[in-house]
C-alpha positions, 0 to 999 in steps of 0.5 A: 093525527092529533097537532097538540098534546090535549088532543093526542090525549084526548085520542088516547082517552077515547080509545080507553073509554070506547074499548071498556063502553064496548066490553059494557055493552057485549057483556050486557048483549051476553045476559039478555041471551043467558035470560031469554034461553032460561026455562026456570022462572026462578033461575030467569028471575034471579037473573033479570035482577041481576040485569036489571041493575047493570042495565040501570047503570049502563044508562045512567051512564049512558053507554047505551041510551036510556030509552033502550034501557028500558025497552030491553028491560021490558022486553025481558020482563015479559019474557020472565013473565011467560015462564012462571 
């Protein structure tokens, strides 16, 4: 239990900020999922695109961290790749 005011709002914030990092990450777990059962290339490709950028600004935010950024990015290039 917070003893002063900064931290009881520092306990609120946290809370703001871990709710939205988590809508963050189950929203970018939901289009890696979209991709990987994609059977057209260009639909999958549109797509990738689409994730690559949201995943860009996850990391550079670091809601998740860089280096799985881009692991997942790479992971779903080769996958795009497979398809055409």
């Amino acid at each position: 239990m917070p003893q002063h005011k900064s931290a009881a709002k520092r306990v609120r914030q946290d809370a703001k900020r871990r709710l939205r990092n988590r809508y963050q990450k189950v929203r970018l777990r939901t289009l890696v999922k979209e991709i990987q059962s994609e059977t057209d290339p260009a639909d999958a490709q549109a797509k990738l695109n689409a994730a690559k950028a949201q995943i860009d600004r996850l990391a550079g935010r670091r809601v998740v961290h860089p280096n799985t950024a881009a692991r997942v990015k790479s992971q779903l290039e080769r996958h795009v790749q497979t398809l055409g």
